[in-house]
N, C-alpha and C positions, 0 to 999 in steps of 0.2 A: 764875746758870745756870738753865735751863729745859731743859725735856722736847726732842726734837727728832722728831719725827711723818714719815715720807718715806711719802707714798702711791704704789701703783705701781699702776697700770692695767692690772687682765687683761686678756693679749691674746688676740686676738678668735676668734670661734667661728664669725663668718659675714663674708659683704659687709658693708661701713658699709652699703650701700643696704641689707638687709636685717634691720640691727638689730631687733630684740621685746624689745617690751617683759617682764620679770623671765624674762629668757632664759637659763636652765638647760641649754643645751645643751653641751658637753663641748668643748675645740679642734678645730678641723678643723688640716688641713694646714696650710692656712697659718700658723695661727697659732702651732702647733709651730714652724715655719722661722723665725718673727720670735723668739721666744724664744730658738732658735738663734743668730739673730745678734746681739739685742741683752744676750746671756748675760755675755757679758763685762766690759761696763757696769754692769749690775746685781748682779754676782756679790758685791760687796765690800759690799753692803747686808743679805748674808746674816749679816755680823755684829751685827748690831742685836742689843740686849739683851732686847728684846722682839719678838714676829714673831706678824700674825695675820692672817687672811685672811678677806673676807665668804665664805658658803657656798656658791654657785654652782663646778659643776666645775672651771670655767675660771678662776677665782681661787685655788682649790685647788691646780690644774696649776699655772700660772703661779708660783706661791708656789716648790712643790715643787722648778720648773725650773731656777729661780734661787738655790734652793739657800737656800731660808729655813726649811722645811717647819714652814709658817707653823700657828697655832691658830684655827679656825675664831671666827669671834661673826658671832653673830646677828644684832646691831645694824650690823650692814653689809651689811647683807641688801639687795637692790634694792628699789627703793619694789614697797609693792605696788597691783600695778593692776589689781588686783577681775577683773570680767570681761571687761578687756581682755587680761590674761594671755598671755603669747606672739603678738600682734597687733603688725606693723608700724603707726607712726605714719597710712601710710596706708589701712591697713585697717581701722584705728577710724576713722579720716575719713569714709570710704565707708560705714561701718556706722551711724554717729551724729555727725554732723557738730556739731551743735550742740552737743550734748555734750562734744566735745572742743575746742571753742572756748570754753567757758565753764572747763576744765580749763587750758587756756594763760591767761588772760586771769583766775583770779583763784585765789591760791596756796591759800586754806583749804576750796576745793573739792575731791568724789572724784566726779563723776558716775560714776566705773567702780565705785564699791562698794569700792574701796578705799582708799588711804591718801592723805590730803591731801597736795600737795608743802611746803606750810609745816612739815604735822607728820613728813615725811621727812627735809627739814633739820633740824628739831630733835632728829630720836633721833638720826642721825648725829653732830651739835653735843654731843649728850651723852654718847655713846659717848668722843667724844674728851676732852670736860672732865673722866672717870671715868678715864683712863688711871693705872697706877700706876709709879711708878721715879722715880729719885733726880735729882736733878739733872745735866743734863750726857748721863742718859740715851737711845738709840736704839731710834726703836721703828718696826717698818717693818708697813705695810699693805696689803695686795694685794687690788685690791677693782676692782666693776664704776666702767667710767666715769661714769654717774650717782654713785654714791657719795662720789665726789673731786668731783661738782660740789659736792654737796650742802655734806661739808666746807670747799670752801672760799666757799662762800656764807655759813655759818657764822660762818665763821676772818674774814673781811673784813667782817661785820654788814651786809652787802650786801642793800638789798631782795632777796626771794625769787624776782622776774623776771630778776635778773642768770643765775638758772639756766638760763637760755635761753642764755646769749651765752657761756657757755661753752664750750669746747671741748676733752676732754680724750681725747686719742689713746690707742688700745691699746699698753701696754708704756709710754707718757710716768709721769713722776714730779712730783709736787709737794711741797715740802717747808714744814712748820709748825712754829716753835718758840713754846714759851710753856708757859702752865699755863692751867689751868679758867676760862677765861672771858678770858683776853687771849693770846692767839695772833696770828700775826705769819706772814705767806706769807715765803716763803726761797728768792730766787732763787740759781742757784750755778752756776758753770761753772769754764774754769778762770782767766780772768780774777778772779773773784771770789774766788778759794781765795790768790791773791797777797795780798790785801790783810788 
């Protein structure tokens, strides 16, 4: 048996267009209504033996909405981006182009002053290999979409540019079984639940 990991993705606080970077802002409407609808779905994950949520309001909410009222950790904190902080992608472009093409283009860089992408997948990679509970056990994570890339760049020992190509929707789930250092991504639907 092994640990079973379900990450869920707070849902969102602004436009996708307007994502920012370590964006602390609180749900707007919408993102209230997606919770509303995808409540039901996720309702059954509030049994999980374990429940935690990175700090951002909206991980908080989201946790709460679903009915986890998840424990905050730090180590799923969104990467930090120094003084780009609350900056859309293309607002650092327009402010330091260079800069942020050397940030894309090689993972142990921070030109922003803050946290390398390499050493962001690694504290979340550790966050997860540190988890405690028994075998068999459920442990559910409510956390920014960066943070589930990050995991499962991790979880997959996927060069650290795979973090690019991910794509992971507000309110989507991804599921990891294993223990400290072999972890294993968990597709599941209801096809799958047959076999």
């Amino acid at each position: 048996m092994a640990l079973r990991v379900t990450f869920v993705a707070a849902a969102r606080s602004s436009s996708l267009l307007a994502e920012r970077f370590d964006d602390d802002r609180p749900l707007d409407q919408g993102g209230w209504d997606e919770v509303l609808r995808a409540g039901g779905e996720l309702l059954p994950l509030a049994a999980a033996e374990l429940r935690y949520c990175s700090p951002t309001p909206r991980s908080r909410a989201t946790g709460d909405a679903i009915g986890c009222v998840p424990l905050v950790q730090l180590a799923l904190r969104d990467c930090d981006m120094g003084r780009w902080r609350g900056l859309t992608l293309g607002e650092a472009m327009a402010r330091e182009p260079a800069a942020v093409d050397a940030w894309l283009a090689d993972p142990r860089t921070a030109p922003h002053g803050g946290e390398p992408l390499l050493a962001f997948i690694t504290r979340v990679g550790d966050w997860l290999d540190t988890r405690p509970g028994e075998d068999g056990d459920r442990i559910v994570a409510v956390a920014e979409p960066s943070v589930i890339r990050a995991a499962l760049v991790y979880v997959l020992k996927a060069p650290p540019a795979t973090y690019w190509n991910l794509d992971v929707r507000p309110l989507s789930t991804a599921t990891v079984t294993g223990r400290a250092g072999r972890w294993n991504l968990r597709f599941e639907g209801a096809s799958a639940s047959r076999s």
